[in-house]
N, C-alpha and C positions, 0 to 999 in steps of 0.2 A: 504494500500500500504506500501509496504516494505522500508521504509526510503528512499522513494520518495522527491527529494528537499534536501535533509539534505547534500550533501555535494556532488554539482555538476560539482564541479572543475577537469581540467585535473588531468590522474591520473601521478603514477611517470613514467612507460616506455611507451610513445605515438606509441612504435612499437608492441604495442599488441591489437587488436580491440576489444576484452572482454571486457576491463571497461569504454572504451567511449561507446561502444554499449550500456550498460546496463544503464548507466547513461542517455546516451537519450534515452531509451523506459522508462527509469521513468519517464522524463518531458508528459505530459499526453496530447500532443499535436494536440488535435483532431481540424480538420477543421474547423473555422482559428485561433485557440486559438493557439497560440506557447506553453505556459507554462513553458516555459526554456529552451527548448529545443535548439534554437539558443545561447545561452549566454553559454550551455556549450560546444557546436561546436565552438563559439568565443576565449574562454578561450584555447582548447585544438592549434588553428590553432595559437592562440598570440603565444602561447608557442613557435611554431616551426617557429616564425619570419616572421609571414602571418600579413598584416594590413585588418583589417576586417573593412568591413563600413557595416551598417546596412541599410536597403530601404522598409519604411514598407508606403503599397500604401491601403488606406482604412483599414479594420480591419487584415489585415496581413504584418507582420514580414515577410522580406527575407533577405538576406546575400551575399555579394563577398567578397573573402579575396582574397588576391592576395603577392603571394610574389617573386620579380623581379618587375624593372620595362621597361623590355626590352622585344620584341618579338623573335620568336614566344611565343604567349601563348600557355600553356595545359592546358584546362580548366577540372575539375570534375565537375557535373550537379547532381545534387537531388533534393529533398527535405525532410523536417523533419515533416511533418503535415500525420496525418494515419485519417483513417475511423473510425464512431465510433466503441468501440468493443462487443456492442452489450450484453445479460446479461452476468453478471460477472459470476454465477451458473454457465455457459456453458462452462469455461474454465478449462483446466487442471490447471492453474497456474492463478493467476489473472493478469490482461492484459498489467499494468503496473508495476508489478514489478521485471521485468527481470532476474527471477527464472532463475538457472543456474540448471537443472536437468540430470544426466545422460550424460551429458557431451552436452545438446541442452541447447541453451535457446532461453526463451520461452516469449512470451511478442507481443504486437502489433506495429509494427514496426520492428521486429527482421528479416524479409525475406524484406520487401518493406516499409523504406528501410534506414532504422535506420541504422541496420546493416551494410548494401554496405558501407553507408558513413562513420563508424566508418574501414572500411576496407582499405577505400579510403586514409583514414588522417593517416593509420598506414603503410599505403605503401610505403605516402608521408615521412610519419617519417624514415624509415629505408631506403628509397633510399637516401636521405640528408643525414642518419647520413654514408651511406657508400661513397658517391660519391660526399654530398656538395655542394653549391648552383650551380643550372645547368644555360646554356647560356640560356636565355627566360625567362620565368617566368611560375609557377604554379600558378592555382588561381581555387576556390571556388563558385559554383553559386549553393544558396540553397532557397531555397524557402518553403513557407508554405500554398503553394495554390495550390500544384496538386490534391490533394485525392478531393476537392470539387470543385468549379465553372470555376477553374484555369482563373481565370481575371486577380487577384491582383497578379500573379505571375514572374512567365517566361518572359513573352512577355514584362511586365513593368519591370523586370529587367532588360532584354537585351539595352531594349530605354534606360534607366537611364545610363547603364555604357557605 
């Protein structure tokens, strides 16, 4: 893997979804293994003045960030845990190293849903840096337990928060 972990911190413009994306299809987060995958969605939403708590219910890590503390909230929903990805051989690219090729990239997590959520946090970033904190609150529900038994996820974040 392509400097996987080596340096999973937000990058410098949080209004571009390229380098959070690829940074979390590095973290090699397969069902219920987080592998860092949360700590560098944590880092990237501290940045943009979100308080993250962490909710991890049996062998899985989940996430709320939330920034406002007034309603309405906007929530954004995912999660960060993929499937395994099966032999390495079979891939164009290997599965975690978020090959930037030809203008794709390529990696497990990059369609569902790594990706979305790096989209998410870059939307959040330019609609803040244009318009500044809105009346309500934005907030973060990410989870690491849909791709597998979805127990320890959703349902026990929702009770918790």
């Amino acid at each position: 893997m392509c400097g996987v972990m080596e340096d999973l911190k937000p990058t410098t413009d949080p209004t571009d979804p390229i380098p959070l994306a690829r940074k979390l299809i590095q973290a090699p987060s397969v069902t219920p293994t987080d592998a860092g995958a949360l700590d560098v969605l944590s880092g990237a939403l501290e940045a943009l003045g979100f308080k993250v708590t962490r909710y991890p219910f049996d062998e899985v890590d989940n996430l709320y960030a939330r920034l406002g503390d007034e309603g309405p909230v906007f929530c954004f929903a995912g999660h960060t845990d993929v499937v395994p990805p099966g032999p390495e051989d079979s891939w164009t690219h290997a599965p975690f190293d978020a090959a930037l090729d030809d203008g794709v990239l390529w990696g497990r997590g990059a369609a569902d849903m790594k990706g979305a959520i790096a989209a998410m946090v870059a939307g959040v970033a330019s609609f803040l840096k244009s318009e500044g904190q809105p009346k309500g609150s934005i907030a973060f529900l990410i989870t690491g337990d849909e791709e597998g038994p979805a127990v320890n996820g959703t349902k026990k974040l929702l009770e918790a928060i």
